[in-house]
N, C-alpha and C positions, 0 to 999 in steps of 0.2 A: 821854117824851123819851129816856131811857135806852133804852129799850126799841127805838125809830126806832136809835139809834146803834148798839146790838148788831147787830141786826138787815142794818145797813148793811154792816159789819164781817165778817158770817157771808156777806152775799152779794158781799161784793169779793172773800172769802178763796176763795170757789167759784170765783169767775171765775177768778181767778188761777190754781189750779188746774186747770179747764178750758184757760184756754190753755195752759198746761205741759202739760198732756197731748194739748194740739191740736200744740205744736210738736215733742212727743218723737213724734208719731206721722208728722208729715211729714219733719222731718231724721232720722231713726235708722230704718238699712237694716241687716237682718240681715247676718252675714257669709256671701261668697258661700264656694259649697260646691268646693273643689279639684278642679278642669278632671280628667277620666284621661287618661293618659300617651299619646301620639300614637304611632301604631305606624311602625317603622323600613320602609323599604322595602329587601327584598334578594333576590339570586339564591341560591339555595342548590343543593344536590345529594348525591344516596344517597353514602355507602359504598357500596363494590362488591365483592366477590367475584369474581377474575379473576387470569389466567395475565399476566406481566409479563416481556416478553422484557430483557436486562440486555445493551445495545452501549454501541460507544464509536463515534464519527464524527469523521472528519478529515478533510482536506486531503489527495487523492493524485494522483500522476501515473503515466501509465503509461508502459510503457518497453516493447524486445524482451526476449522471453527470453533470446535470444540474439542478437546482432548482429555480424556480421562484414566488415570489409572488405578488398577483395578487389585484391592485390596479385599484381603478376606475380612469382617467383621467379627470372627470370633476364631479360636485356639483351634489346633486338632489338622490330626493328618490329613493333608490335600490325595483324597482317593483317584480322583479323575479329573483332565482334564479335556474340552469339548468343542476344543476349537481347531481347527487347524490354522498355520500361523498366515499371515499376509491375506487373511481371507477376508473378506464382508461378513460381518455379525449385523444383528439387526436386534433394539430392543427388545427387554425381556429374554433371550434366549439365553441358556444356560451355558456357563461358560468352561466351569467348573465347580468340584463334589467334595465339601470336607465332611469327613467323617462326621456323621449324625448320631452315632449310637450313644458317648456319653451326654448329648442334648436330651436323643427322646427320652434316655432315663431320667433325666433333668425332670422334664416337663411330666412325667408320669410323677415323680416324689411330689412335684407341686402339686400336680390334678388329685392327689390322696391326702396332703394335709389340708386341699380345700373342702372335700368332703365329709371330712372329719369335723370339721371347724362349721361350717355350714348343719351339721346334727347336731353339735354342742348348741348351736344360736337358737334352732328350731327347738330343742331341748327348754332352753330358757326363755325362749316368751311363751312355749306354754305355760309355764311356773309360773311367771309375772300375769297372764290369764285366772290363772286360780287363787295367787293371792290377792289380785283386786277384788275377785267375788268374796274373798273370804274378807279382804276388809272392810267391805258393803255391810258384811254381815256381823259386823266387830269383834270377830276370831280370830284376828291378828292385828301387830300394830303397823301403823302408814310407817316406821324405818324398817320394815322387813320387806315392805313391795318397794320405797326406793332402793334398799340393795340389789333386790331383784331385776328391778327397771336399767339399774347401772351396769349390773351383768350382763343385760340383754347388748347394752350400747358397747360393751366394749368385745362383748362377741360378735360383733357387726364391726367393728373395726379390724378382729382376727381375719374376716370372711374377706375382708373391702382386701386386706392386705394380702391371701394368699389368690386373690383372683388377678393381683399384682405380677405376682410369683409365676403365675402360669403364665399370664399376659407374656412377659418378660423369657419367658421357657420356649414358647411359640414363636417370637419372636428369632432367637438362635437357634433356633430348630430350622428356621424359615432360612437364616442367612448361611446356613452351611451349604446352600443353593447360590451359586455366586452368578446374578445373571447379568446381562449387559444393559447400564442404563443410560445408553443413548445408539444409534443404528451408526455405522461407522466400518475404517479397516481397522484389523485386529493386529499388531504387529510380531514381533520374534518374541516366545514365552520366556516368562522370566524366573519361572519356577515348572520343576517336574512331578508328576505323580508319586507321594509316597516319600514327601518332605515334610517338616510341619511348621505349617504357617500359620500366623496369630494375627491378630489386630492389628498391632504395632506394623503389622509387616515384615519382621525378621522369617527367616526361613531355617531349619536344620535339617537335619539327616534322622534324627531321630525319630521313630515312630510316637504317638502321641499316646502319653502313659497318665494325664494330668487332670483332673473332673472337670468336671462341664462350667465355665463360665456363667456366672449371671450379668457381665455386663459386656452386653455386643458392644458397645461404641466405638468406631474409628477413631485413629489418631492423627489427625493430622498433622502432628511435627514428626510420623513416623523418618525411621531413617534407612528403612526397609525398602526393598525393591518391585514389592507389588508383585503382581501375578502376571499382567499384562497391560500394554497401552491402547488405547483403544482414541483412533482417529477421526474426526469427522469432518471427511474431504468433498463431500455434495452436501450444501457448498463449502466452497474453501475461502479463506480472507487471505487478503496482500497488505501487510503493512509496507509503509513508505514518508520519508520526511519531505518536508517544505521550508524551505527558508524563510524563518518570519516575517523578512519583508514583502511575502505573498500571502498574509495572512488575511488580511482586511479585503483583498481582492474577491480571496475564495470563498471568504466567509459572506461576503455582499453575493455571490453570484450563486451561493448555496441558501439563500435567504437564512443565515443565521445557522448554516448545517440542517436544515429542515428538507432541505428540497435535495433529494438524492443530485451527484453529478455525474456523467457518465464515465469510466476508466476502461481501458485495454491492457491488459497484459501481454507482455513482448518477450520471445526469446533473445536471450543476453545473446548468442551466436550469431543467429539466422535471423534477429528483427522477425521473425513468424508470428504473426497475432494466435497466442495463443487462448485469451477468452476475453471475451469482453463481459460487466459488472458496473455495477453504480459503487459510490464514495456517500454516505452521510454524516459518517464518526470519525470526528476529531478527538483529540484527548485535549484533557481540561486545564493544558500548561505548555508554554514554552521553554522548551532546554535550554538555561541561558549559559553553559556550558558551548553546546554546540549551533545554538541562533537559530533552532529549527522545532517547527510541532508536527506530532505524528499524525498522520491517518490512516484509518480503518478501511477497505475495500470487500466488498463481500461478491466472488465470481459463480455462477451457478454451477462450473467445472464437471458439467454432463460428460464431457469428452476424457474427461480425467488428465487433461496436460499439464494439470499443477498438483505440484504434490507440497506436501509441509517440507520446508527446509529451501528450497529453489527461489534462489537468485532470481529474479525479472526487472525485466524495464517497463517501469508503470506509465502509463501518458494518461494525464486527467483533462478532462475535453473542459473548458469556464464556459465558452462563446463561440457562436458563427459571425465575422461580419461581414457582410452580405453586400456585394456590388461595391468593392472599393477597388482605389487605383492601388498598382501595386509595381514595384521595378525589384531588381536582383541586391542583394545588400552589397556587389561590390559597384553598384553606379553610386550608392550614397559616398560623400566625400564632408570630412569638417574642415572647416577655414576657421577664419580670425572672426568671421562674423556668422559663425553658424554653419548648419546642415546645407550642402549643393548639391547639384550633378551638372554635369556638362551635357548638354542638348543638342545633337549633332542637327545644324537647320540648310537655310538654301547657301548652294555651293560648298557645303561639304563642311562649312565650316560651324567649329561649336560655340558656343554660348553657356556662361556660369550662370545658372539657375537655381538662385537659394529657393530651398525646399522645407516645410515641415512634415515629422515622422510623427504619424499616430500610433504606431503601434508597428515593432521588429520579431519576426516568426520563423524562426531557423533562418534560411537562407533569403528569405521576402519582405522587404520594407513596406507597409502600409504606408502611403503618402496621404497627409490629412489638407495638405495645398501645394501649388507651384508646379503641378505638370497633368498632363492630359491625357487621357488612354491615346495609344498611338505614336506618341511621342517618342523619338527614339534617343537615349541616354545611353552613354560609354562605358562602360563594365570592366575592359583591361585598354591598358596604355597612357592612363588620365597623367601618370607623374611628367612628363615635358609636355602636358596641356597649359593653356591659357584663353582668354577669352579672344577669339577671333582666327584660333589657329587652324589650319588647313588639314582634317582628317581625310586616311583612307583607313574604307571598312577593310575587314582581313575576313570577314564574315556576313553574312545576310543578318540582315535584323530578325531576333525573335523576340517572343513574348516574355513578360516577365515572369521569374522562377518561381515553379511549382511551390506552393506553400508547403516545407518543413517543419519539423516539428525541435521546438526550444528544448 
């Protein structure tokens, strides 16, 4: 009976057992083995080795070199004029005809009171001739040849001042000739044949009823509109500002504005090089208004692509540098401790490589240390990078980006 009992005891304790090791082997699952790291997707690109040209780009307008308007010098009806508009004049040529007739009478009344005046003078130093002999010979006294003497001198002052007269006659005579004094375009007339225009510049309707002027001179605070403007676009200049904090650069790399630098002009649309020209003129101040000083561009504008008034995009060339490393400005990245890039190396995996920048050109970081032509650095995808993590490219490696222009 004992024996039944043990026996029962030994084979409950088996079972027991048995199911403890039937339920340890259905609920208890090994731990699963940690998933590998998912590779990043990104664009990367070489290090380059390449020549880096160093501009600046702004905002210019072009202007004449020279611009003149063209004002008559003396009174009297404008009889002709000798241009056609929009046209090429070229110094000296005539551009237009004021009326001459009240001048030549001018200068004829002066050319007769000098003649006149000139026979009076000739007149009295033969006098003063005969009274010196006659005082030689004491038939008169020495206050009748200094009267004589003194006549003579102040008829030499009549003579000096009506050679004035004509001088002056000739003169206005000369400017009723209105010619062009510099080669240029001519542009839209500002005044018609058969108006009367004066010094000042004013114009009327009226025919010219008024005598001849003795004083040609311009006015320059005239308020007048002149005859015509006259252009000079071979060559043509490009003003354009710089931010003063570019001043000390330009000026070191233009030796002091002595050494021309070279500049392009750009269409504002199309980026089309429309001429190229050197920089040597700054002006003698900074806007402390706007933080910026002007310069001067002078284009030889053979092609004629620029005209006065035209918007352009000026690029002023400082510097070549010549065989540097160079990556895309979006592999440059700043941290807490400075400029990096991430350095895609063996096994795919990247590496933080602090970098310094010598110099940023539109889109092209000069690197002045910390990477190697060939090197290949990560351009998009860097924001869930870190040092050691597991890229895939999405692209072939290329070369670092074309140098842009700032």
């Amino acid at each position: 009976m004992e024996k039944r009992r043990r026996s029962r005891w030994i084979f409950g304790a088996l079972g027991l057992v048995a199911v403890a090791l039937l339920l340890w082997v259905i609920f208890h699952k090994p731990p699963a083995k940690p998933a590998p790291p998912k590779a990043v997707p990104v664009t990367v690109a070489k290090a380059a080795v390449q020549d880096v040209d160093v501009t600046l780009t702004n905002l210019g307008a072009a202007q004449a070199w020279r611009s003149d308007t063209i004002f008559s010098q003396v009174t009297g009806k404008l009889l002709s004029v000798n241009f056609t508009e929009g046209s090429d004049v070229r110094a000296g040529q005539v551009l237009a005809q004021v009326d001459p007739a009240p001048y030549r009478a001018a200068l004829m009344q002066a050319q007769g009171a000098l003649l006149r005046d000139q026979a009076l003078l000739a007149d009295a130093r033969l006098d003063l001739i005969r009274y010196q002999k006659l005082q030689k010979q004491d038939s008169i006294s020495g206050q009748q040849v200094d009267t004589q003497a003194a006549l003579v001198k102040q008829d030499e002052g009549t003579v000096l001042l009506d050679q004035g007269t004509v001088a002056a006659a000739k003169v206005n005579l000369d400017w009723c000739r209105i010619v062009a004094p510099i080669s240029g375009r001519a542009g839209v007339r500002l005044v018609d044949p058969g108006n009367l225009v004066s010094a000042g510049g004013s114009v009327a309707s009226n025919p010219s009823t008024t005598a001849a002027t003795s004083n040609g001179s311009s006015s320059s605070s005239s308020s007048g509109s002149g005859i015509v403007v006259i252009n000079q676009i071979e060559p043509i200049a490009v003003t354009f500002t710089l931010p003063e904090g570019e001043f000390q650069r330009v000026s070191q790399m233009s030796a002091g504005f002595s050494k021309p630098l070279p500049v392009q002009a750009l269409s504002q649309e199309s980026g089309q090089l429309l001429d190229t020209g050197e920089v040597s003129i700054a002006d003698n101040r900074v806007d402390p208004t706007t933080g910026t000083f002007e310069m001067k561009a002078r284009f030889p504008n053979t092609a004629r692509k620029l005209w006065p008034g035209q918007f352009v995009n000026v690029q002023l060339h400082l510097q070549t540098l010549k065989s540097v490393v160079t990556i895309p400005l979006a592999a440059q990245n700043q941290g807490p401790k400075g400029q990096f890039a991430f350095v895609v190396g063996a096994g795919s995996k990247v590496s933080v490589r602090p970098i310094k920048i010598d110099h940023v050109q539109g889109d092209t970081v000069v690197v002045k240390s910390g990477l190697t032509a060939g090197e290949v650095v990560v351009v998009d995808g860097q924001a869930t990078l870190k040092a050691g993590s597991l890229v895939k490219i999405a692209q072939p490696a290329q070369s670092g980006a074309k140098p842009a222009n700032s």
